[in-house]
Structures are given as structure tokens and as C-alpha cells.
C-alpha positions as CSV (number, residue, x, y, z in Angstrom):
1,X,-18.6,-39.2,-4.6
2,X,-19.3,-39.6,-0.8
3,X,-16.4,-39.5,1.9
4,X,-16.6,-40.2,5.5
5,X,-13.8,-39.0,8.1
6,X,-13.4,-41.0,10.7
7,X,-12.2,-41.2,14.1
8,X,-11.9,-37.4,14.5
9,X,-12.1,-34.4,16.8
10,X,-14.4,-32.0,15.3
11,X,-13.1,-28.4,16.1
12,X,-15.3,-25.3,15.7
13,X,-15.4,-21.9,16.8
14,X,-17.3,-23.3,19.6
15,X,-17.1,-26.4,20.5
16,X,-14.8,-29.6,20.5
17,X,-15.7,-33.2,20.4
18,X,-15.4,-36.7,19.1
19,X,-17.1,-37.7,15.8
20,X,-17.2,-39.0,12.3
21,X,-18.3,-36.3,9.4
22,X,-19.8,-38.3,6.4
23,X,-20.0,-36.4,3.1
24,X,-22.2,-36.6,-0.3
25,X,-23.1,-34.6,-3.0
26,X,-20.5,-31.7,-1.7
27,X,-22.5,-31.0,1.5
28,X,-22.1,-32.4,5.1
29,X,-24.9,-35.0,5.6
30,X,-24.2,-36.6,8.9
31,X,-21.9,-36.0,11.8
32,X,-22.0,-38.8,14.9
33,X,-20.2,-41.5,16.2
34,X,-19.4,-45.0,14.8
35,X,-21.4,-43.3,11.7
36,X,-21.6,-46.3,8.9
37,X,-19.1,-46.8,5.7
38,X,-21.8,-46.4,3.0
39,X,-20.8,-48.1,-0.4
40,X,-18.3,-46.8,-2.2
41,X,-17.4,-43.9,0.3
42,X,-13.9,-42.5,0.5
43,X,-12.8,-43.3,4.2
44,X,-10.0,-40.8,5.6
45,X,-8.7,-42.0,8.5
46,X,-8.5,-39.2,11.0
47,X,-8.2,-40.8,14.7
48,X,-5.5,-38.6,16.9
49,X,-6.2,-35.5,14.6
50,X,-8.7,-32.2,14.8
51,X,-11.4,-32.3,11.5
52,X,-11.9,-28.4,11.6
53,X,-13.8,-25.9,8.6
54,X,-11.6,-25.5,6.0
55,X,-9.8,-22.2,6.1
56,X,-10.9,-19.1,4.2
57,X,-8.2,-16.8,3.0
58,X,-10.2,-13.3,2.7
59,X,-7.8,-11.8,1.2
60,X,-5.5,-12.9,-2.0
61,X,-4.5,-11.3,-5.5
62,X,-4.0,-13.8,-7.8
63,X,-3.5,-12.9,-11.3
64,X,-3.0,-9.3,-10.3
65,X,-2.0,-6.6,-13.0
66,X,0.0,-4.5,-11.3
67,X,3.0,-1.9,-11.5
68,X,3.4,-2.1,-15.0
69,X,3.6,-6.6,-14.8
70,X,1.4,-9.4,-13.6
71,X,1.2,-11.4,-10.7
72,X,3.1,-15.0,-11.3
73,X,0.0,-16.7,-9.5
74,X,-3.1,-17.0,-11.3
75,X,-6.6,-18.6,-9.9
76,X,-5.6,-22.1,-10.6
77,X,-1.9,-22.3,-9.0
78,X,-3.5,-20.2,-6.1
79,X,-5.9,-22.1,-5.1
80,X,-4.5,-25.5,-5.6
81,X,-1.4,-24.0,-2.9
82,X,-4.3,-22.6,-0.5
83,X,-5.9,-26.2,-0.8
84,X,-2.4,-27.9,0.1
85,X,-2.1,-25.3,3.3
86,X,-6.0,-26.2,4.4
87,X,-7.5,-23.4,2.8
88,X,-11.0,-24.3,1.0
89,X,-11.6,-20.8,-0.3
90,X,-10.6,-17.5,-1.1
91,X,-12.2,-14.2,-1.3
92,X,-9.8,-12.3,-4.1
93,X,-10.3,-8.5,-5.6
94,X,-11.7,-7.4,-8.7
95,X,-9.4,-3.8,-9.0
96,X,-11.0,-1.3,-11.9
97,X,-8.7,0.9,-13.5
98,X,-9.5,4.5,-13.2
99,X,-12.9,5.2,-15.4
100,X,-13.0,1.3,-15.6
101,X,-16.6,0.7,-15.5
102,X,-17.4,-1.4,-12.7
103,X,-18.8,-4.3,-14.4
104,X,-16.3,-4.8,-17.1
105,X,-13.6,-5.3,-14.3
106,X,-15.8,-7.7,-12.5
107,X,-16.5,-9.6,-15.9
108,X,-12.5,-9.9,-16.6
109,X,-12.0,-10.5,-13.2
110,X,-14.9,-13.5,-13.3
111,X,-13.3,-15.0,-16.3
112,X,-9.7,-15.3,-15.1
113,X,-11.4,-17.3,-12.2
114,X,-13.2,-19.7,-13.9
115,X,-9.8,-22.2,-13.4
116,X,-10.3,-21.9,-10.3
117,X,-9.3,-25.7,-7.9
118,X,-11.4,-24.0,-5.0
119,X,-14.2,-22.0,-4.0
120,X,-13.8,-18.0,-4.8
121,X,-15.9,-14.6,-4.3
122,X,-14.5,-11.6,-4.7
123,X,-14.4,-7.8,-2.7
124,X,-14.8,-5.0,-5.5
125,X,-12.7,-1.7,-5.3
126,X,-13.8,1.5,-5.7
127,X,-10.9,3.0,-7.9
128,X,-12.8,6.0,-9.1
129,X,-16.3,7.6,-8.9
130,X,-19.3,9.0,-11.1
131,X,-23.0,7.9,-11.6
132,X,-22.1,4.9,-13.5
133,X,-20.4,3.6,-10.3
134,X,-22.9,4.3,-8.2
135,X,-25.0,2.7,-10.8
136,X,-23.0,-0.6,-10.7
137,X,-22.3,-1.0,-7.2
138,X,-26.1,-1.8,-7.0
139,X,-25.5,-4.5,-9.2
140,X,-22.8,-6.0,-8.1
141,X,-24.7,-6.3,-4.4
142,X,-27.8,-7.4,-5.8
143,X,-27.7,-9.4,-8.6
144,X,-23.8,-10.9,-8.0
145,X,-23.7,-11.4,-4.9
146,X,-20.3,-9.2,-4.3
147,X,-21.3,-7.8,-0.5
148,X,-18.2,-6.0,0.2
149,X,-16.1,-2.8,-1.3
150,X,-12.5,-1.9,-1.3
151,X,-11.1,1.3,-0.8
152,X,-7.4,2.3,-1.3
153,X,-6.7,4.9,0.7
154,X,-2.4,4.8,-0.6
155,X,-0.9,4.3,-4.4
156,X,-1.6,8.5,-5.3
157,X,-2.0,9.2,-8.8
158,X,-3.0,5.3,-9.6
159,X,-6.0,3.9,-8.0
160,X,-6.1,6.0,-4.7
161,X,-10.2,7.6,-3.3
162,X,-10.2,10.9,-2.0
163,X,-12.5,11.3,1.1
164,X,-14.9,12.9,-1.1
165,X,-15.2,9.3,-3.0
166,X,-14.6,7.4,0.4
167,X,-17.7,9.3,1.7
168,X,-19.9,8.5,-1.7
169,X,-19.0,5.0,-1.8
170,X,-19.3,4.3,1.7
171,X,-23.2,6.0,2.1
172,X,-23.5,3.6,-1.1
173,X,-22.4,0.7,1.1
174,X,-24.8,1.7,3.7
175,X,-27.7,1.6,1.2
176,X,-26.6,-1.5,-0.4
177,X,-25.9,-3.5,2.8
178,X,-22.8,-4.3,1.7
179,X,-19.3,-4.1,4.1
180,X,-17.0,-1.1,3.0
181,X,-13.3,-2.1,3.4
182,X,-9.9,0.2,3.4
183,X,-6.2,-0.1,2.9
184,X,-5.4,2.0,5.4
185,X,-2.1,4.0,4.4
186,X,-2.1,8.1,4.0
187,X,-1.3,8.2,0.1
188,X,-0.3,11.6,0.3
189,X,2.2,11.1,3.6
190,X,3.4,8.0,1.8
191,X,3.8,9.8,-1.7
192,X,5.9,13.0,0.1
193,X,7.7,10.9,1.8
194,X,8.7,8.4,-0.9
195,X,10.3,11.3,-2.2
196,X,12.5,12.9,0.9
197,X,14.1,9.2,0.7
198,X,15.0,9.3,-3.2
199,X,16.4,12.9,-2.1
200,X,18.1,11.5,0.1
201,X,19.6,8.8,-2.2
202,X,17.8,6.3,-0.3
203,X,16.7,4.0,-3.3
204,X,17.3,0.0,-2.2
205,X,14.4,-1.8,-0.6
206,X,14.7,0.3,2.9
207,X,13.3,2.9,1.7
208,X,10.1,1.3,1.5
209,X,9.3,1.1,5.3
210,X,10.9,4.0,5.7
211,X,8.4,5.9,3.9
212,X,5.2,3.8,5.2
213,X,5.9,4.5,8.6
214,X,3.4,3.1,11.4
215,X,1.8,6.7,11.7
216,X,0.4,6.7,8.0
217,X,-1.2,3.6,8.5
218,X,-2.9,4.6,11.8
219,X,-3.9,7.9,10.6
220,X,-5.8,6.7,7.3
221,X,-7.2,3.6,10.2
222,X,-8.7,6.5,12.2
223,X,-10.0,8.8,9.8
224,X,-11.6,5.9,7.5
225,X,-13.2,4.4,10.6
226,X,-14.2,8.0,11.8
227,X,-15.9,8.3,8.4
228,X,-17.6,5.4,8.9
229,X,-19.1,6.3,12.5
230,X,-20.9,9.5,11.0
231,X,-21.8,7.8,8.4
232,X,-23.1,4.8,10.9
233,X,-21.6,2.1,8.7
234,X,-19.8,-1.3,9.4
235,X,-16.1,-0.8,8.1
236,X,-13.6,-3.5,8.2
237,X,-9.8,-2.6,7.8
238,X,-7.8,-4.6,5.9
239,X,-4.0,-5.9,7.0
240,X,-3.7,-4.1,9.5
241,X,0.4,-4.1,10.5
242,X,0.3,-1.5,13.4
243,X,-0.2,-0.7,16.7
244,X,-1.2,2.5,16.0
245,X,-3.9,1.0,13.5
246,X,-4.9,-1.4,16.2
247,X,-5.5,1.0,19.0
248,X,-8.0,2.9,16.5
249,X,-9.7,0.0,16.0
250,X,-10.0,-1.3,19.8
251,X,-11.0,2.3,20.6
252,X,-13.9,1.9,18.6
253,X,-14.5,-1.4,19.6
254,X,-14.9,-0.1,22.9
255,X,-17.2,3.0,21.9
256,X,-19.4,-0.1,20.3
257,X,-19.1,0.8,16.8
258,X,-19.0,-2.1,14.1
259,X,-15.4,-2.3,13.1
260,X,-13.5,-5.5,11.9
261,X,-9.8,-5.8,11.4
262,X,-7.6,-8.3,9.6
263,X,-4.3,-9.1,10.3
264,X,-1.8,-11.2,8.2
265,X,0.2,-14.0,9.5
266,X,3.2,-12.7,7.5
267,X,2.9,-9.3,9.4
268,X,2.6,-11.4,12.7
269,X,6.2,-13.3,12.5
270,X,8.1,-10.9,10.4
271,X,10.0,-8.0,11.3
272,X,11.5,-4.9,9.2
273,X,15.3,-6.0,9.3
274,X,14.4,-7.8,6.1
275,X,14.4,-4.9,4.1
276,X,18.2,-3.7,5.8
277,X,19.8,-7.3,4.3
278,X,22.5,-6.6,1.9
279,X,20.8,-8.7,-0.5
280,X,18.9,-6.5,-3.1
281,X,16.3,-9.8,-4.2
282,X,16.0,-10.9,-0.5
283,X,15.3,-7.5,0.6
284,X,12.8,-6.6,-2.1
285,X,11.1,-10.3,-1.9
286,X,9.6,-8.8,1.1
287,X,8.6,-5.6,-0.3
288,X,4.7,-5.0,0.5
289,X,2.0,-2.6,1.5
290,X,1.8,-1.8,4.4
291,X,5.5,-3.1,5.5
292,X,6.6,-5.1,7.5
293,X,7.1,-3.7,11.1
294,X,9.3,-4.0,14.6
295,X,8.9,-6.7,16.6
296,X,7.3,-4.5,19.3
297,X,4.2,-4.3,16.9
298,X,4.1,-7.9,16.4
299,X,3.6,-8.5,20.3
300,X,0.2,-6.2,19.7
301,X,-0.9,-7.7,16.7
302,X,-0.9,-10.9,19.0
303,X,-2.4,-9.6,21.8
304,X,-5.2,-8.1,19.3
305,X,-6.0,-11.9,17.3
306,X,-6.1,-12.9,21.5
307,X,-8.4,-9.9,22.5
308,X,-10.8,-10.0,19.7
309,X,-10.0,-6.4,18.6
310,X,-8.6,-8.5,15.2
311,X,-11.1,-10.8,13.9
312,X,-9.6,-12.4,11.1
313,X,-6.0,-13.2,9.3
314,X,-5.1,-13.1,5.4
315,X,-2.0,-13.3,3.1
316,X,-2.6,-10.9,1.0
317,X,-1.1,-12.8,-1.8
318,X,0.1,-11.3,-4.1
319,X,3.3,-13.2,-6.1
320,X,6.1,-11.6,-7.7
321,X,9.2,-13.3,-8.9
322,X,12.8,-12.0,-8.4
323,X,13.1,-10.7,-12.0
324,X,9.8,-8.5,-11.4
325,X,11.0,-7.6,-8.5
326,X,14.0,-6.2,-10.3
327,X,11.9,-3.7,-11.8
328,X,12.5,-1.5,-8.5
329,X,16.4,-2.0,-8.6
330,X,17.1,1.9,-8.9
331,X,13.6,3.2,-7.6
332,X,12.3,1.4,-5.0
333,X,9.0,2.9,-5.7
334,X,8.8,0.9,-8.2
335,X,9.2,-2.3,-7.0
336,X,6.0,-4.7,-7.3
337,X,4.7,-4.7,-3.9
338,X,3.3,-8.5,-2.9
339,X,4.4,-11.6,-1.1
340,X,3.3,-15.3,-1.0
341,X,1.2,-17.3,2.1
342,X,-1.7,-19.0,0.8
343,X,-0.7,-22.3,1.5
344,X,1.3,-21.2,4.5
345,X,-1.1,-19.3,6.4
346,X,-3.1,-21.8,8.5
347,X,0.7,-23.9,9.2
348,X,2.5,-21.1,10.8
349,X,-0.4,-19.6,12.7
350,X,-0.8,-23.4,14.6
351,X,2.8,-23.2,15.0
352,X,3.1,-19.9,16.6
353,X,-0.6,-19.6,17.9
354,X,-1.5,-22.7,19.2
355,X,1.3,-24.0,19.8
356,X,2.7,-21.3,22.2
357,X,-0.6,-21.0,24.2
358,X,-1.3,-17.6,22.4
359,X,-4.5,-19.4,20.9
360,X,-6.9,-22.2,21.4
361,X,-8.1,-24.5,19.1
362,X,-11.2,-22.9,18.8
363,X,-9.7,-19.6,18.3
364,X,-7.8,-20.9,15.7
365,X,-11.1,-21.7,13.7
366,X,-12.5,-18.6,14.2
367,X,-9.3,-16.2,12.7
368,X,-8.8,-19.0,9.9
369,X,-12.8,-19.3,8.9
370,X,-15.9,-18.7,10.8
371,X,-15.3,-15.0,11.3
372,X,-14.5,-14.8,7.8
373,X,-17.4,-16.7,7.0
374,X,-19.8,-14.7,9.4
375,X,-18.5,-11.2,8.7
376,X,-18.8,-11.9,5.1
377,X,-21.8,-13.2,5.2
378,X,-21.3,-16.8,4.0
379,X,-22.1,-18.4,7.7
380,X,-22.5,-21.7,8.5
381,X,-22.5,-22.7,4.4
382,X,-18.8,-21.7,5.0
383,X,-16.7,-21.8,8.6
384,X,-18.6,-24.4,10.0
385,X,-19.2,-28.7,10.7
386,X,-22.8,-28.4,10.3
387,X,-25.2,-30.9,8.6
388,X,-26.3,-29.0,5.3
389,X,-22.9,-27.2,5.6
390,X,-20.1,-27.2,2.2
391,X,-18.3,-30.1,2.7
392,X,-15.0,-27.7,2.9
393,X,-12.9,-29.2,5.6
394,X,-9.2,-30.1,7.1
395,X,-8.1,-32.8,8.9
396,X,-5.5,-31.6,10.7
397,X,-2.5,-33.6,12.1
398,X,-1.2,-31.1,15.5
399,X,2.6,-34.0,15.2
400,X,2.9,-33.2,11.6
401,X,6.1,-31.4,11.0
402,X,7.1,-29.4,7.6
403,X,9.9,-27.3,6.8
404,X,8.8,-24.5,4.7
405,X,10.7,-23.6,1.4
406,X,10.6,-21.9,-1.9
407,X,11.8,-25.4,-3.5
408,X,8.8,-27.5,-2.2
409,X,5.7,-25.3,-1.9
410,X,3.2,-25.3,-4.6
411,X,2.7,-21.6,-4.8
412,X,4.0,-20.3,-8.2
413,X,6.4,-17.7,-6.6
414,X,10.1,-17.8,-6.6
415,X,10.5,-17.2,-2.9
416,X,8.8,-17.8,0.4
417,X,8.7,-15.0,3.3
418,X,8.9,-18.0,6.0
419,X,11.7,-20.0,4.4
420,X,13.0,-22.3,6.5
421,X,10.8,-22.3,9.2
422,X,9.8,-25.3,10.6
423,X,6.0,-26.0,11.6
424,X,4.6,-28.6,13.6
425,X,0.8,-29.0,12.7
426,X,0.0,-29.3,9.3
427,X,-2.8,-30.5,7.2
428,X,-3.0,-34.3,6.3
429,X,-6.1,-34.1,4.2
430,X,-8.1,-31.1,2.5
431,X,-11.7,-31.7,1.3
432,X,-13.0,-29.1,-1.2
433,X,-16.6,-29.6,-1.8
434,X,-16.5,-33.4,-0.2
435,X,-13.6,-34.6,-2.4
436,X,-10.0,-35.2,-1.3
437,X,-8.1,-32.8,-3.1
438,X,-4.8,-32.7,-0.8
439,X,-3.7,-36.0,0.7
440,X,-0.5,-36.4,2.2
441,X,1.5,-33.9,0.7
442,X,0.0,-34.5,-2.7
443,X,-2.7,-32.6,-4.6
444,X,-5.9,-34.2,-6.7
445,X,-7.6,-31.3,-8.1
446,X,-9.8,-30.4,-10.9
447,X,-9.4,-27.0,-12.7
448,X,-12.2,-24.8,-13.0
449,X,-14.1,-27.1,-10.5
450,X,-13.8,-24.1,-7.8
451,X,-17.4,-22.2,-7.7
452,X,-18.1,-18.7,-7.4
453,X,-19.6,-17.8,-4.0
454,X,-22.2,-14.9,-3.5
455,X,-22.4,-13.6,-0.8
456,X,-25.8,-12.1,0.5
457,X,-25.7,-8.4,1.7
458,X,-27.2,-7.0,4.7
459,X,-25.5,-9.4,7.5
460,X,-27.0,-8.9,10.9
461,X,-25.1,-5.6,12.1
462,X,-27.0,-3.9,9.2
463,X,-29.9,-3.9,11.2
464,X,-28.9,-3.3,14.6
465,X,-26.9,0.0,12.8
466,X,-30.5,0.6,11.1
467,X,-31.6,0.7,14.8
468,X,-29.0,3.0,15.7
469,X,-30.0,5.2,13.1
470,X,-33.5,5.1,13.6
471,X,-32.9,6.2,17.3
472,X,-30.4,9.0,16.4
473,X,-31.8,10.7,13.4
474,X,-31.2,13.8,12.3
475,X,-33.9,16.4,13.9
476,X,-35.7,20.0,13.1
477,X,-36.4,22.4,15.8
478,X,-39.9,24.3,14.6
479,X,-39.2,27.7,15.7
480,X,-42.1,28.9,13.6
481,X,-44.3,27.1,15.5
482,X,-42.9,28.6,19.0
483,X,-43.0,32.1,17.3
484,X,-46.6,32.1,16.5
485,X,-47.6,31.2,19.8
């Protein structure tokens, strides 16, 4: 199959011009004007709309076991609704349980993904620690191309590291090349205070933010990304939801260390009254890790996506329906925490980015792909219009208008954090590996034709931090030598 889009804008992270983008064997073989309709091509008509990289989600949960049930999304519904939102891949978690050898999680994890619509890689979390995962976090890096580890730094007594494992698994990193990643929350702040509200007979949904207040998450930011400036390691903080998070990172931003930070867009247009409504399933729909904050933290989220403190924006999706949810009804500890936003994602950030003036175009591309693509490693197969380039793209129509509900999305989920909202700037087309597989509101997709992605270690800041090192080494005064003189 061969496609040619026509009569586009190409939009990168850089640039922005007027060209066709012709398509064979899944890569991008030509870009140029008034390019030729070769035989049999696919022609997608894309004149008065942007032909961008498709989006990469880098960070979903499909299939998740979790709190006791599973999440309602697997790999194939997930991807299929990222495709239908622009998204051409996602970069999901492989989550050991305690004394879960490393590679048997990774193997499940592989094989639940192999129905996969769309390109997939995974992050790996390190849930536990002994030589054996030491051992395997070597493999993973070099032999399966997994160049990034997860760290929970919240959910005590499950699958929460203690600084001592932070500390181990992040010198691993180092040695490995491979990105070390953290939810930042203060497990033991969240866990003390989780109870104070169940003393307090605070059980219903509000509890939840009430006990993940914006002071755990930027404490656990700072110390994790204090860790990783001894240890002269990249670190790159997942969801971050806070101003108090952000400033940690800017601050060292400024002091020049290698941080990244994520945001997601539900955290960006969502605010905590959610979890005050007096509906028990509307309230705990929203119920996720960290919360959902006041507006004042949205306005800094914002202005870190527009800064470049924030580099990149996720979902974290992770589905659960209303009778899961249920679980929680008495306990709100013990609600499933997840919501939905894989197809949604790239809609609502036009709509409130681009379409306010917050962000350009180009800026756009970057939080939606490149930067993904580049911090991760995967740059310019991934995040870019480049000849040689995966044919991953998204013709996007800025006058296309959709109202976002539970009843039409694709996503296997019972409920939708942005129902109702109306975006303008929506995908027409999605092209997954050079084939149409979302076309005016309808998907064509193939299960299991979505390929695993490795992802090579060592990116550049590897070696400018080896440089770093080099310069600032440890060093041994020789008093002996002074004495015998």
C-alpha cells in the first residue's frame, strides 16, 4: 500500500510549509510539491489542513491489573481510540509485582500487546529490588530495547521504592543509559494522611485530594530530582499536577541539570470541585493519582508547557468503569485510581492551546510528539515528516468541530473526564505505518498490526552528563606524600 497526502501544510517542531507527503512500504519516501499520484496510491486530500507527526501518548495503562480489578481498556481498544484522537503510538508500563522478576512482567506485559492497532514500547518499573533486578534491568536496556525506568514513589505497602531502591535503580540507570522516571507523591505523607480523613469520617471521593495535597507531590519532585543531581543522572517526572512540582523542576532547569516533566491535558483543564459533586460515580470517575488540582495550578501548568520547563503531555490512561469504581464506595482508598484521554488528548490541547494563543503550531508538535520522540530516544523515526521517517501522521482539520462524550468515543470506558466539551480542531485522517486507519470519524484497523518499538539507550544528554562527570570526579588528597616531604 502506498498513500500520498496532498495539498497540505506540513507542521513540525520546527518548521511550517506547503507540501505533499507520499508514503510506501510504511515509511515516508518523498515530501515536495505537486509530488506525482503513483498507481494504485491512496490519495487523502488535505488542502486547508496541517499534515503534522502523529502524536505519541508517553504515557497509558492499558490492561492494567490494579486494586484488586483490571483496567476496562486493553492494547487493542486503546490504541484503536489513540488512533481516532491522532495518536500513532503509545509508550505503556510493564508494572512487576513485588519479587516479580523483572522479565516475566515484561513477557506478560509483551504478550497482552501483541493486539495491539498501533505502535507500542513500554517504560519498566522498578517495584522492588535484589540482584536479580539489577540483573534484568541490563537486559531489558540492551537486548529489548526498554530505555526508561519507573519509579513509584506513592501506593505504601504495594509497589512503592524506598530511597534506598530509588538510589540503586537510578545509579543502574546511569550505567545502563537508560532515563529513570518517578511518580512523584510522598507515599508515607499520602498514607498518614489517608487515614486523618477516614478518622475523620471523610470517606466519599474528597477525601482523595484531600490527602494528596500539592505539597506531597512537590516534595517527592524535589527530593527524586535531588537524588538524581548527586547521582548526575537525567530524571524525567511524570504527570506532574502542581505548581509546587513545577517550580522544582524549573529550578533545576535553571541550575542546568537534565530534568524533563510531563504534564497531562486532563490535569491542565480540570479542576478539584469534581471530587465535591454530590454524585458518588461522577465524583469517583475522576479519581486519580496525583489529583486533580485548583484552577490556580492550572494557569502554571500552562505557563510551564509555554516556558519549556514541561516538555511533554500524557493521559495517563488508565480506564475504570462505574461499577469498579464502586469498589471505593465506603473507603475511598480504595477506589481504582485512573481516567480516560487517549483519543482526547491531542483535540482538547488544540482547542485550549492553540486556539487561545497559549501555543503555536509548532509547539503543539513538540508536547504531542517530537519531545516525546527525542527524549525517548525514538527521534526522527518517530515525531517527525522526514524522508526515511515512520509513516505515522495526522492530517489535521483546525474548522473541525466535535463534541466530546462517553456515548461516541471509542475508548472502552464508561465515562469521559471532558464530557461535553466542544473542540474545534480535530483529526480528519490518521496514518499508522502509511495506512489510513482513521478516516472521517471512522476506524480501519488491523489487530495486532501495531509493532513493538525499542528504543536505543544512551540519548545524547548521556554524554554531555558523562562530561560532567568526567570534570567533577570524586578526588584524593595524598597527605602521605606531603608528610614525607
Amino acid at each position: 500500500m502506498s498513500t500520498l497526502i496532498r495539498g497540505g501544510t506540513v507542521v513540525t517542531s520546527e518548521m511550517t510549509y506547503r507540501a505533499d507527503v507520499y508514503c510506501e512500504d510504511g515509511l515516508i519516501k518523498a515530501i515536495g510539491k505537486d509530488l506525482e499520484v503513483p498507481s494504485g496510491a491512496e490519495v487523502v486530500d488535505a488542502g486547508g489542513q496541517y499534515v503534522m507527526p502523529g502524536g505519541i501518548d508517553p504515557h497509558t495503562h492499558m490492561q492494567l491489573p490494579f486494586m484488586g480489578t483490571v483496567a476496562s481498556e486493553d492494547f487493542e481498544t486503546g490504541t484503536a481510540a489513540a488512533a481516532a484522537g491522532g495518536t500513532t503510538q503509545i509508550i505503556d508500563f510493564v508494572i512487576p509485582d513485588p519479587e516479580e522478576p523483572l522479565m516475566e512482567a515484561y513477557q506478560k506485559w509483551r504478550g497482552w500487546a501483541e493486539k495491539s492497532v498501533a505502535d507500542y514500547s513500554f517504560h519498566v518499573a522498578v517495584t522492588w529490588w535484589d540482584d536479580t533486578v539489577h540483573r534484568d534491568m541490563g537486559i531489558l536496556a540492551e537486548q529489548e530495547g526498554i530505555n526508561s525506568f519507573k519509579h513509584f514513589m506513592a501506593y505504601k505497602n504495594a509497589i512503592m521504592v524506598s530511597d534506598e531502591m530509588m538510589i540503586a535503580s537510578f545509579s543502574r540507570c546511569r550505567e545502563l543509559g537508560a532515563m529513570a522516571t518517578v511518580h512523584a507523591e510522598n507515599g508515607e505523607m499520602v498514607y498518614h494522611l489517608q487515614q486523618e480523613m477516614l478518622k475523620k469520617g471523610i470517606t466519599g471521593p474528597e477525601g482523595h485530594p484531600q490527602s494528596r495535597p500539592p505539597e506531597v507531590e512537590g516534595e517527592a519532585a524535589n527530593r527524586a530530582i535531588r537524588t538524581a543531581q548527586v547521582l548526575q543522572t537525567p530524571i524525567y517526572v511524570v504527570h506532574v499536577s502542581c505548581k509546587e512540582s513545577l517550580e522544582a523542576i524549573t529550578r533545576a532547569r535553571q541550575e542546568g541539570q537534565r530534568v524533563f516533566g510531563e504534564c497531562l491535558a486532563g490535569h491542565l483543564l480540570i479542576d478539584d470541585s469534581v471530587y465535591y459533586n454530590d454524585d458518588f460515580e461522577f465524583a469517583a470517575a475522576h479519581v486519580m493519582s496525583p489529583p486533580f488540582r485548583p484552577k490556580d495550578h492550572q494557569r502554571a501548568l500552562w505557563r510551564g508547557l509555554q516556558s519549556g520547563n514541561l516538555q511533554t503531555t500524557a493521559t495517563d490512561h488508565c480506564c475504570f468503569c462505574a461499577p469498579q469504581k464502586a469498589a471505593g464506595r465506603d473507603d475511598f482508598t480504595l477506589i481504582p485510581n485512573g481516567t480516560s484521554g487517549v483519543e482526547d488528548r491531542m483535540s482538547v490541547l488544540w482547542h485550549h492551546g492553540v486556539n487561545t494563543g497559549k501555543l503555536t503550531i509548532n509547539e503543539f508538535v513538540k508536547i504531542t510528539s517530537t519531545n516525546a520522540a527525542q527524549i525517548f530516544n525514538i527521534h526522527p523515526r518517530k515525531g517527525s515528516i522526514t524522508i526515511g521517517a515512520d509513516a505515522d501522521i495526522v492530517v489535521w482539520d483546525p474548522e473541525k468541530t466535535r463534541t466530546i462524550s462517553a456515548k461516541t468515543h471509542f475508548q472502552n470506558v464508561d465515562f469521559n473526564i471532558f464530557e461535553n466539551m466542544e473542540t474545534r480542531g480535530n483529526p480528519s485522517h490518521t496514518i499508522s505505518q502509511g495506512n489510513v486507519v482513521f478516516k472521517d470519524g471512522q476506524l480501519n484497523v488491523v489487530k495486532g498490526a501495531g509493532r513493538y518499538i525499542k528504543r536505543p539507550t544512551f540519548n545524547t544528554h548521556f554524554a554531555a552528563l558523562e562530561k560532567r562527570r568526567a570534570e567533577t570526579a570524586p578526588r584524593k588528597v595524598n597527605r602521605a606524600a606531603q608528610a614525607a616531604e
